[in-house]
ROKETI-176469 format. One line per field, with one value per residue: residue in one letter; x, y, z of N, C-alpha, C in turn; residue number from 0. Coordinates in nm, 2 decimals, always signed. Layout:
N
baza [A:...] $
n_x [X:...] $
n_y [Y:...] $
n_z [Z:...] $
ca_x [X:...] $
ca_y [Y:...] $
ca_z [Z:...] $
c_x [X:...] $
c_y [Y:...] $
c_z [Z:...] $
sepa [NUM:...] $
END
This chain:
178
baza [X:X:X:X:X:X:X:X:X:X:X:X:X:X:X:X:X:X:X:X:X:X:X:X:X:X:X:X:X:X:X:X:X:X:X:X:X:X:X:X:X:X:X:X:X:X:X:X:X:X:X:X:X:X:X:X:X:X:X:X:X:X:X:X:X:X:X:X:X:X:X:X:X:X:X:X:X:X:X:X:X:X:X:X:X:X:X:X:X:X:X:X:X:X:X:X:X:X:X:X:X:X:X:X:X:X:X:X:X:X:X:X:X:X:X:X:X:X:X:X:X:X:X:X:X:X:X:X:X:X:X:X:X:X:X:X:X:X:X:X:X:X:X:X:X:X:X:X:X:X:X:X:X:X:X:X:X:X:X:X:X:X:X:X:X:X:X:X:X:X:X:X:X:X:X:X:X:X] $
n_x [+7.30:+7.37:+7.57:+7.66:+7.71:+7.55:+7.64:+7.76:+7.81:+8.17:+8.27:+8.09:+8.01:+8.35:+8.32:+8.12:+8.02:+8.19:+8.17:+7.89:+7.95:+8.12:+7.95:+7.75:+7.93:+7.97:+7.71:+7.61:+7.80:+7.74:+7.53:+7.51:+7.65:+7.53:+7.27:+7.38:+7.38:+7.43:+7.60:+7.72:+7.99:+8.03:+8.15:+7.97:+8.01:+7.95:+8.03:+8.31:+8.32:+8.18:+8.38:+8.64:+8.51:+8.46:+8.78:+8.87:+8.74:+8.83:+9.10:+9.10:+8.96:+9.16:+9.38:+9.31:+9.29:+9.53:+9.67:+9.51:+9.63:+9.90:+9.84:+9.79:+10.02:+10.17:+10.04:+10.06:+10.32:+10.42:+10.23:+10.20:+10.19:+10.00:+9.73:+9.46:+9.57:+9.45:+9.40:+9.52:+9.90:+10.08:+10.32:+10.58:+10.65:+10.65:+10.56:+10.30:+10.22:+10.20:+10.01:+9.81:+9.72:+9.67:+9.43:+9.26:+9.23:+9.09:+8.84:+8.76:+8.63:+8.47:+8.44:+8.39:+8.56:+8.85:+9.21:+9.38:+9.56:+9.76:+10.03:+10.40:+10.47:+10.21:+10.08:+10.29:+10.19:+9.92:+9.96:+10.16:+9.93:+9.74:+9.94:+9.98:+9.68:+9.65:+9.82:+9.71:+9.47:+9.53:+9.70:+9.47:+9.30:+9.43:+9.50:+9.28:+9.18:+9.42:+9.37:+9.10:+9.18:+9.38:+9.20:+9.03:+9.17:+9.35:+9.05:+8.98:+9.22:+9.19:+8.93:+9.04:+9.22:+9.12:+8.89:+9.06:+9.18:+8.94:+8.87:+9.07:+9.08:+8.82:+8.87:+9.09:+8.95:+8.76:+8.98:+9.05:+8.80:+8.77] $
n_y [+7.96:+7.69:+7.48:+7.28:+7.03:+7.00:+7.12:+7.39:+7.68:+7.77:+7.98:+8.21:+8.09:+8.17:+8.44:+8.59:+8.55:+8.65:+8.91:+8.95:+8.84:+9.06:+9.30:+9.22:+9.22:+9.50:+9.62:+9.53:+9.63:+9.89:+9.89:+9.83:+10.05:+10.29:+10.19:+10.22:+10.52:+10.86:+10.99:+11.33:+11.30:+11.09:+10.98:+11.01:+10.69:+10.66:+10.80:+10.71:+10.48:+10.48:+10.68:+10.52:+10.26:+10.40:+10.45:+10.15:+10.05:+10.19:+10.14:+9.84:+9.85:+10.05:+9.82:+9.66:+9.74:+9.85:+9.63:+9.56:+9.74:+9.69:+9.39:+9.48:+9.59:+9.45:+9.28:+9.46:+9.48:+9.24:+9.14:+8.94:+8.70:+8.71:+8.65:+8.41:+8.03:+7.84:+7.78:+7.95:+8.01:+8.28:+8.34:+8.24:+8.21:+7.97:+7.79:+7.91:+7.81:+7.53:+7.48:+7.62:+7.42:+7.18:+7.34:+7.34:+7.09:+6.98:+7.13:+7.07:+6.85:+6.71:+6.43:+6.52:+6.76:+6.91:+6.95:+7.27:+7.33:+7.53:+7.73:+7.77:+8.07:+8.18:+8.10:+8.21:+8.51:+8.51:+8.45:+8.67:+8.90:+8.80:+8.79:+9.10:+9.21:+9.10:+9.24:+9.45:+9.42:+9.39:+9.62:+9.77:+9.69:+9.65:+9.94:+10.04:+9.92:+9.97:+10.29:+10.31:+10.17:+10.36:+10.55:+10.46:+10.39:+10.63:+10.79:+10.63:+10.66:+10.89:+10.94:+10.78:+10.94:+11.14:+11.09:+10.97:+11.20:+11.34:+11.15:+11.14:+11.41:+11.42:+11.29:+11.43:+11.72:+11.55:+11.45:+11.72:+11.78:+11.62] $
n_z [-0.83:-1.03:-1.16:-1.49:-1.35:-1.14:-0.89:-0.69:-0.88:-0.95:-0.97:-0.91:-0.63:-0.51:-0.64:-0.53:-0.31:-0.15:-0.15:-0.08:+0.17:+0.33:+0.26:+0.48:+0.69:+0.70:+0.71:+0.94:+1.15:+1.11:+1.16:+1.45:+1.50:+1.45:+1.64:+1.86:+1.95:+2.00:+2.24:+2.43:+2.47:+2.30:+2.01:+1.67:+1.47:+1.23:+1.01:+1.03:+0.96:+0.73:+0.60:+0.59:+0.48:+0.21:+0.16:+0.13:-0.02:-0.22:-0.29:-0.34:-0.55:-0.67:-0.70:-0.86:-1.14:-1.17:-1.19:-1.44:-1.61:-1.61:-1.71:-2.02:-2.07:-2.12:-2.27:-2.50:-2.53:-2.61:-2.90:-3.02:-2.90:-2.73:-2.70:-2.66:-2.56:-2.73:-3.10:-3.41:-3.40:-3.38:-3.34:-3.49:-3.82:-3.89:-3.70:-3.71:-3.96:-3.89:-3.71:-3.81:-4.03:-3.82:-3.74:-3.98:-4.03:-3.81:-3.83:-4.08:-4.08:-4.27:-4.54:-4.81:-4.87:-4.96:-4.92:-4.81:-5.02:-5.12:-5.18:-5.06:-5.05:-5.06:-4.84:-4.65:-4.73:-4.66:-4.37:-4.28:-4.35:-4.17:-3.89:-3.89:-3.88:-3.60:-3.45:-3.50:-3.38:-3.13:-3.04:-3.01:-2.83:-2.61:-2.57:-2.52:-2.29:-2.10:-2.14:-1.98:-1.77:-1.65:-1.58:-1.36:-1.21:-1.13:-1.08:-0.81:-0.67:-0.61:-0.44:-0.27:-0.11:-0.10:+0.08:+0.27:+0.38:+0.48:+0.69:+0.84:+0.93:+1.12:+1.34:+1.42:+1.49:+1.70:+1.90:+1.98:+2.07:+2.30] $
ca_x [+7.37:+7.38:+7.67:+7.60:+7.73:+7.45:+7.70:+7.79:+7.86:+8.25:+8.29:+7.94:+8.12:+8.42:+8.36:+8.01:+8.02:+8.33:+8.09:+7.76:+7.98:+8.15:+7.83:+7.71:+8.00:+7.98:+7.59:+7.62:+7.90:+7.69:+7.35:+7.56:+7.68:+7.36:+7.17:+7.42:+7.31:+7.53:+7.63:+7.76:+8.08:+8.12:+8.13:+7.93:+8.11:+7.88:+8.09:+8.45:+8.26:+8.14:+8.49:+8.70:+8.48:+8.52:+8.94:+8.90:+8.71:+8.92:+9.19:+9.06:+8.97:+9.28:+9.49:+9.27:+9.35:+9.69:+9.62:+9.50:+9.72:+10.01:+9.83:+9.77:+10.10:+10.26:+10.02:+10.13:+10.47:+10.42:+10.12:+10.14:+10.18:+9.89:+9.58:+9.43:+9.62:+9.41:+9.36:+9.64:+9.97:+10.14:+10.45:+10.66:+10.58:+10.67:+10.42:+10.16:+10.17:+10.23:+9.89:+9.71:+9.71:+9.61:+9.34:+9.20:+9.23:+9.00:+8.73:+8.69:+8.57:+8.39:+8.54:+8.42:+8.63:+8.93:+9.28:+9.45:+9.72:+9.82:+10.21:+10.46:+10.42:+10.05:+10.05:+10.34:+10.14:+9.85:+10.03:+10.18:+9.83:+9.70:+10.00:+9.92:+9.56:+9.64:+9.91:+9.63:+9.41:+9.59:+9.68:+9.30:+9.24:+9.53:+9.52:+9.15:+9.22:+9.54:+9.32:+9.02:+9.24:+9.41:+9.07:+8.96:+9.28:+9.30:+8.93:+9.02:+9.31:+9.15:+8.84:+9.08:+9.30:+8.95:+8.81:+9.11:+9.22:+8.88:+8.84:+9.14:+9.04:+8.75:+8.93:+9.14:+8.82:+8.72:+9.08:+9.05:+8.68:+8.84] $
ca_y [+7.93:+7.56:+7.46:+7.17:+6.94:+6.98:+7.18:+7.51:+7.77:+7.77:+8.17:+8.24:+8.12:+8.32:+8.60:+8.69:+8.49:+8.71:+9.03:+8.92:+8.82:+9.18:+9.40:+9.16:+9.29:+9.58:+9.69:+9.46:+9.73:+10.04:+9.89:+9.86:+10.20:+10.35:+10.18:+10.24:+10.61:+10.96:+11.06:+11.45:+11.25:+10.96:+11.05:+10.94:+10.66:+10.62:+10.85:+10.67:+10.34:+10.52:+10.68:+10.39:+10.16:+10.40:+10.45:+10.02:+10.01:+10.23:+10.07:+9.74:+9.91:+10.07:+9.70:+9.60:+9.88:+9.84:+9.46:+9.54:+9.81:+9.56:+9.28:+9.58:+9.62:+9.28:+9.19:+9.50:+9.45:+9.11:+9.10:+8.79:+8.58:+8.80:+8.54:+8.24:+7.93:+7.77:+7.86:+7.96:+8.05:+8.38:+8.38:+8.27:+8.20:+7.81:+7.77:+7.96:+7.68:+7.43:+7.52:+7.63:+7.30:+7.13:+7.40:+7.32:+6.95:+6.98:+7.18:+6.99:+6.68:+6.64:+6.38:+6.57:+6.92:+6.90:+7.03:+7.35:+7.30:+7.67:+7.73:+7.86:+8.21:+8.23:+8.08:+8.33:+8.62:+8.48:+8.48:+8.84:+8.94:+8.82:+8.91:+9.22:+9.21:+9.09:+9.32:+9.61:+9.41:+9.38:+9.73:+9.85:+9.63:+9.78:+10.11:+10.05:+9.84:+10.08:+10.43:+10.27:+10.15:+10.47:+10.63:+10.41:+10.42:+10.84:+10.80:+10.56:+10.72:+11.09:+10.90:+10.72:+11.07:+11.29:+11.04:+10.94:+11.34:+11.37:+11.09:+11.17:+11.54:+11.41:+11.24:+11.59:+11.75:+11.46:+11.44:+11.87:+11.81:+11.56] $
ca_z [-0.95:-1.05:-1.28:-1.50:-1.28:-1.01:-0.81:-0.71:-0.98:-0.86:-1.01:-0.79:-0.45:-0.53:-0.71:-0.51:-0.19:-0.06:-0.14:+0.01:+0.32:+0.34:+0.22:+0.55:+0.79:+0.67:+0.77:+1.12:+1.19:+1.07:+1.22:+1.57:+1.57:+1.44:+1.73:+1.98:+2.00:+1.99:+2.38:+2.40:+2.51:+2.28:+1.84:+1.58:+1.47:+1.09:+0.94:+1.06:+0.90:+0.58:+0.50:+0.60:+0.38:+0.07:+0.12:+0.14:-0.21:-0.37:-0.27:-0.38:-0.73:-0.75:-0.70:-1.02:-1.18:-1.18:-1.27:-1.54:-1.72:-1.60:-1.83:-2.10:-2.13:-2.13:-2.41:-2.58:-2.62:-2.70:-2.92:-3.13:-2.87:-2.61:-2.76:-2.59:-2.60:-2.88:-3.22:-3.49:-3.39:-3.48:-3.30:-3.58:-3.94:-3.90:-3.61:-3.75:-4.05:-3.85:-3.64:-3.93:-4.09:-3.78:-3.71:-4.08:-4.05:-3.70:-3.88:-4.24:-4.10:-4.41:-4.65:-4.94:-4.85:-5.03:-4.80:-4.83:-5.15:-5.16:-5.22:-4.95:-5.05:-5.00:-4.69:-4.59:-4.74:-4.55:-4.22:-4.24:-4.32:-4.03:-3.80:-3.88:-3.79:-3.49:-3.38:-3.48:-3.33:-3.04:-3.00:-2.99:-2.70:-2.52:-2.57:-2.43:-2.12:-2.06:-2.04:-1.91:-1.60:-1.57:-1.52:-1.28:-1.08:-1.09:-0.96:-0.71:-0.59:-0.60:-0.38:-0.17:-0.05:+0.00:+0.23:+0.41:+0.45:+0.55:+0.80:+0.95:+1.02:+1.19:+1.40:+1.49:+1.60:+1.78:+2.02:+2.02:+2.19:+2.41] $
c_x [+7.42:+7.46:+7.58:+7.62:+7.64:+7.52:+7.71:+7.83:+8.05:+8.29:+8.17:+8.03:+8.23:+8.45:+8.23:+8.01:+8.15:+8.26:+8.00:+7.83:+8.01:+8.06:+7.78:+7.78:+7.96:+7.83:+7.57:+7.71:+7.80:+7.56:+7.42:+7.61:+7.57:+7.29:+7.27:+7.40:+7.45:+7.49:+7.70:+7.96:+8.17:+8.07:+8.05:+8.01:+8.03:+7.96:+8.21:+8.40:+8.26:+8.29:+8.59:+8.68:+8.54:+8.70:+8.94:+8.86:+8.80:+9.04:+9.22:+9.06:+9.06:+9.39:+9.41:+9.28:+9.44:+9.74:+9.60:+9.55:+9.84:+10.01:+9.87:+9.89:+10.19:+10.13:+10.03:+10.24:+10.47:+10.29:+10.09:+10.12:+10.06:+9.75:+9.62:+9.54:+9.63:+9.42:+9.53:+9.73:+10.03:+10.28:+10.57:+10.58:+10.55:+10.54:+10.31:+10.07:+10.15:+10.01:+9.80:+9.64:+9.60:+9.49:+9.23:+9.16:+9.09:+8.86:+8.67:+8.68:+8.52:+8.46:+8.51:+8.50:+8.77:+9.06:+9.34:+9.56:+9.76:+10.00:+10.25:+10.45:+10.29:+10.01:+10.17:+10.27:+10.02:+9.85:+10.05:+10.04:+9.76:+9.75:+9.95:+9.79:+9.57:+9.67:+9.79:+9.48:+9.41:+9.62:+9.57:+9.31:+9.31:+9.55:+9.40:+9.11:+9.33:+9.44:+9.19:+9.08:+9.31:+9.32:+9.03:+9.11:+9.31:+9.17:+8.95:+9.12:+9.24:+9.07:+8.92:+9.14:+9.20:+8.95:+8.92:+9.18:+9.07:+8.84:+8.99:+9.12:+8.91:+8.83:+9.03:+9.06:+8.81:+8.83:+9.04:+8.91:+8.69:+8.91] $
c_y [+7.78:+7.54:+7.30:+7.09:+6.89:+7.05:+7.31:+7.55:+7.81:+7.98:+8.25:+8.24:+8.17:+8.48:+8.69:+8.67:+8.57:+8.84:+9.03:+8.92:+8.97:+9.29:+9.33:+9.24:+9.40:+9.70:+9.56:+9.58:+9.89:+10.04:+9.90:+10.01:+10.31:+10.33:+10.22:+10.38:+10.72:+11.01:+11.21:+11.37:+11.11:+10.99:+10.99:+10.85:+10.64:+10.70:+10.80:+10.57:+10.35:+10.58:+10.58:+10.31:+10.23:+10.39:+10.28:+9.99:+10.07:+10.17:+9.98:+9.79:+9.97:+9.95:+9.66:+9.67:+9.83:+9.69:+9.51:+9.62:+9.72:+9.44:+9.33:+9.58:+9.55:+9.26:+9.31:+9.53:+9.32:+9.10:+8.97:+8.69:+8.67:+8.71:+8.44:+8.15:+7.84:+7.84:+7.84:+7.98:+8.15:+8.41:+8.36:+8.20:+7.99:+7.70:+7.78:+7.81:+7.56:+7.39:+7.55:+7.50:+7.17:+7.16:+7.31:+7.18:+6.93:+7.04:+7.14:+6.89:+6.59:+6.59:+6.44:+6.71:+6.86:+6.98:+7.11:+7.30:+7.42:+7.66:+7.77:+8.02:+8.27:+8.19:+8.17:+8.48:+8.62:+8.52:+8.62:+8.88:+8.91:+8.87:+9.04:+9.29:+9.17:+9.15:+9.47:+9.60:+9.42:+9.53:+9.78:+9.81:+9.68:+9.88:+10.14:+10.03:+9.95:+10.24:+10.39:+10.21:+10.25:+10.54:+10.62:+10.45:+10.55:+10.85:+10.78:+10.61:+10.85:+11.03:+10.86:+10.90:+11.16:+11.22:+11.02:+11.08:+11.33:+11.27:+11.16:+11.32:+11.53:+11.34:+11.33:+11.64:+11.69:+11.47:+11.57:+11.84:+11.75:+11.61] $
c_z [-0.95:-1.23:-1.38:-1.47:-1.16:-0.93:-0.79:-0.81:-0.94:-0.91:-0.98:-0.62:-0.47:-0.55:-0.60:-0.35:-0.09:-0.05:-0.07:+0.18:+0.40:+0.33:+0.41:+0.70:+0.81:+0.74:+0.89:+1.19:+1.17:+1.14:+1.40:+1.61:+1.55:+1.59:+1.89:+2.02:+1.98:+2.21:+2.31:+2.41:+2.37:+2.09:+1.77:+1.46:+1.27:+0.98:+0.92:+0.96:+0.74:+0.53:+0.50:+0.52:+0.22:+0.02:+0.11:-0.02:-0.27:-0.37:-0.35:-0.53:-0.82:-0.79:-0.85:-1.14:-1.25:-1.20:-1.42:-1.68:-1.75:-1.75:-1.95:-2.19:-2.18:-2.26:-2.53:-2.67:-2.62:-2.79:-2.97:-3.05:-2.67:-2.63:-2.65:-2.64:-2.71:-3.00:-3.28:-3.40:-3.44:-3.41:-3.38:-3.75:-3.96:-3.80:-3.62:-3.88:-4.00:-3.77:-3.74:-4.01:-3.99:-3.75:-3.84:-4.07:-3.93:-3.76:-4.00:-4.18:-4.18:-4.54:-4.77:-4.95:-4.86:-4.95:-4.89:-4.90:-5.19:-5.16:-5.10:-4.96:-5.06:-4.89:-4.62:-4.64:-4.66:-4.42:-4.23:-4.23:-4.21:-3.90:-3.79:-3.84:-3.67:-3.37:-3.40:-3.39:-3.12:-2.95:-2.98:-2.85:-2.55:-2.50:-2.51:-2.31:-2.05:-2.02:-1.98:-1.73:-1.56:-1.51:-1.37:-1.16:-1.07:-1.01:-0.84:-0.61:-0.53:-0.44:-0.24:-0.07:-0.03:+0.11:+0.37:+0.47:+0.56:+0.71:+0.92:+1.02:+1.08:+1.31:+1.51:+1.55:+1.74:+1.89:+2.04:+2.10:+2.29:+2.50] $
sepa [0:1:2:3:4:5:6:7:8:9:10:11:12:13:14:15:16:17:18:19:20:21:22:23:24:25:26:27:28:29:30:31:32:33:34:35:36:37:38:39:40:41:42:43:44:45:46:47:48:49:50:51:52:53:54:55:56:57:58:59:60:61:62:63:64:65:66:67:68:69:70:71:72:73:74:75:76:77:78:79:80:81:82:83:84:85:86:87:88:89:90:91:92:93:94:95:96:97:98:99:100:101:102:103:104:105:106:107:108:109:110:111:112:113:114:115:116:117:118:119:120:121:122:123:124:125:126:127:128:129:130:131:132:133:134:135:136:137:138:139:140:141:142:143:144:145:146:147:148:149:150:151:152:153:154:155:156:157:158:159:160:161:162:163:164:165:166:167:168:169:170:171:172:173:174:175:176:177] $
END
């Protein structure tokens, strides 16, 4: 992945370069206990490896999770002000004008487009109207990110508490055959 600077993709070495390395550990560790063989004496360790990895993902999936209802919820009790940085403003009516104006002026570059001469009460009927779309827009997105990361974090958790009951009752066995 080549940015357009000639350089690394920098959300490539981050976001992938930390996975490739770990997927990497991960079967060095599984190929070593694979080849190292089962003695009557000494356990198969492919199972300790495989549940261990999944209680680490879920883990990991549950911390995002829980990221992301967190965000969910902070831009649901705030909606107006939950948007990108750019664009209109809807945090109060004076802002919203204030930003509207300059939004409009950025976009008619064309000397023949004539500027916004609407009154105060249609640029405040304006505004509510969009508040309002925003706030409904706003709730959709949250109420979707919110049960979509509870899912994932009930999965996650359910997945993490099997494996790690189950690893650790291998582990019982294992000292009882000892």
């Amino acid at each position: 992945m080549i940015a357009n600077g000639g350089g690394p993709s920098w959300p490539f070495v981050f976001g992938f370069a930390p996975l490739v390395l770990l997927a990497s550990v991960w079967l060095t560790v599984a190929a070593i206990f694979a080849l190292k063989g089962d003695d009557v004496d000494k356990p198969n360790r492919m199972a300790h490896v495989y549940g261990y990895t999944v209680c680490l993902i879920s883990l990991i999936v549950a911390l995002i999770s829980l990221s992301s209802i967190l965000n969910a919820a902070f831009d649901r009790a705030n909606p107006l002000q939950s948007e990108f940085g750019f664009g209109t403003s809807f945090s109060s009516f004076e802002s919203h004008k204030a930003t509207y104006r300059r939004e409009q002026a950025m976009f008619d570059r064309n000397e023949s487009a004539k500027p916004d001469t609407a009154s105060e009460p249609t640029l405040r009927a304006r505004y509510e109207a969009l508040a309002k779309d925003r706030v409904a827009s706003t709730r959709y997105r949250t109420s979707k990110s919110i049960t979509i990361g509870v899912i994932f974090l009930v999965i996650s958790l359910t997945l993490f508490v099997t494996h790690w009951r189950w690893v650790r009752g291998l582990n019982g066995i294992q000292r009882a055959a000892a």
